[in-house]
C-alpha positions in Angstrom: 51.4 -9.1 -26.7 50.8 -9.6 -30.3 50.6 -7.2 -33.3 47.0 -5.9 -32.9 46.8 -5.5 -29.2 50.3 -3.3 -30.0 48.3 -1.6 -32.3 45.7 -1.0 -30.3 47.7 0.4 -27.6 48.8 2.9 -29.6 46.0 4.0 -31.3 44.2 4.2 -28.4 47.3 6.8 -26.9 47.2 8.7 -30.0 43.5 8.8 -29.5 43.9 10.4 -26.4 46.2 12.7 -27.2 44.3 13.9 -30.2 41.5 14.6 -27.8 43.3 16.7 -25.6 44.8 18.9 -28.0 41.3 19.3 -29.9 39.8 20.2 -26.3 42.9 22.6 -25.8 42.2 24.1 -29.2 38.4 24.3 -27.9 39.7 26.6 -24.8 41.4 28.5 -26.6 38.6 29.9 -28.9 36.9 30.7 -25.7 39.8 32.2 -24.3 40.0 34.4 -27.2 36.6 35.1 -27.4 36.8 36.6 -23.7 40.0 38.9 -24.8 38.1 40.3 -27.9 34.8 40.7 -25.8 37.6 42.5 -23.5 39.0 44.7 -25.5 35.6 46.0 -27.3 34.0 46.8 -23.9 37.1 48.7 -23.0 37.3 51.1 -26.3 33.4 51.6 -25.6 32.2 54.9 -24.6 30.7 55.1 -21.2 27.5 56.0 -22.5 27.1 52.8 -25.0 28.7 50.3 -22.4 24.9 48.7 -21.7 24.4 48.0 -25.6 28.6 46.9 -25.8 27.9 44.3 -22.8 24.1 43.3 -24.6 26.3 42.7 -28.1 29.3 40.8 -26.4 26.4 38.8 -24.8 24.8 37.9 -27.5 27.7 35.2 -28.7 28.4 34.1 -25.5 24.6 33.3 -24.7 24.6 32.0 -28.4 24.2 28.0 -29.5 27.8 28.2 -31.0 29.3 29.4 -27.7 27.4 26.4 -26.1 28.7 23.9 -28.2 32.8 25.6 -27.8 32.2 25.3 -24.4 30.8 21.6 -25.0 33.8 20.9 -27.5 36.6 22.0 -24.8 34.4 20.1 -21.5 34.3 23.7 -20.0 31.9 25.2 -17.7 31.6 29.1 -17.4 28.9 31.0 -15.9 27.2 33.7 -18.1 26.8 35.9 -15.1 30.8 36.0 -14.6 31.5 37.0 -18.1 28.6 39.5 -18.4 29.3 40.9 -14.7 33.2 40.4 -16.0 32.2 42.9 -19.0 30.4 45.4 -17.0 33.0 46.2 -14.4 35.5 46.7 -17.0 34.6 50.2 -17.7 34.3 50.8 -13.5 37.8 53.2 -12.8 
């Protein structure tokens, strides 16, 4: 194996690996995006929980929580995180 086809190897690992961790980084926006969306919905008032879950849906039906979910190669079904949301609040 010569010098360039060393080269190669390795950049294409590191290539990889940089991939990976960006697409990690990627989940955990949305990660944290769900905790935040979390904790709002919880310190809501009963009464204001349909206009809460409508706000939190709002990013997470947005183009910029399209293209996280594109950036990490996630799929996530809107009607889990807004039915997620809702049940919060149910004790």
């Amino acid at each position: 194996m010569n010098e360039i086809e060393t080269e190669m190897d390795i950049d294409l690992v590191a290539s990889k690996e940089q991939a990976g961790a960006c697409r990690n980084l990627w989940v955990m926006v949305i990660t944290y995006a769900l905790r935040d969306a979390r904790e709002r919905i919880a310190n809501t008032k009963a009464k204001n929980l349909e206009w809460a879950v409508r706000q939190e849906m709002d990013y997470f039906t947005s183009r910029d929580f399209e293209a996280v979910c594109r950036f990490a190669d996630f799929e996530i079904d809107l009607d889990t995180i807004e039915n997620g949301l809702r049940t919060l609040r149910r004790w």
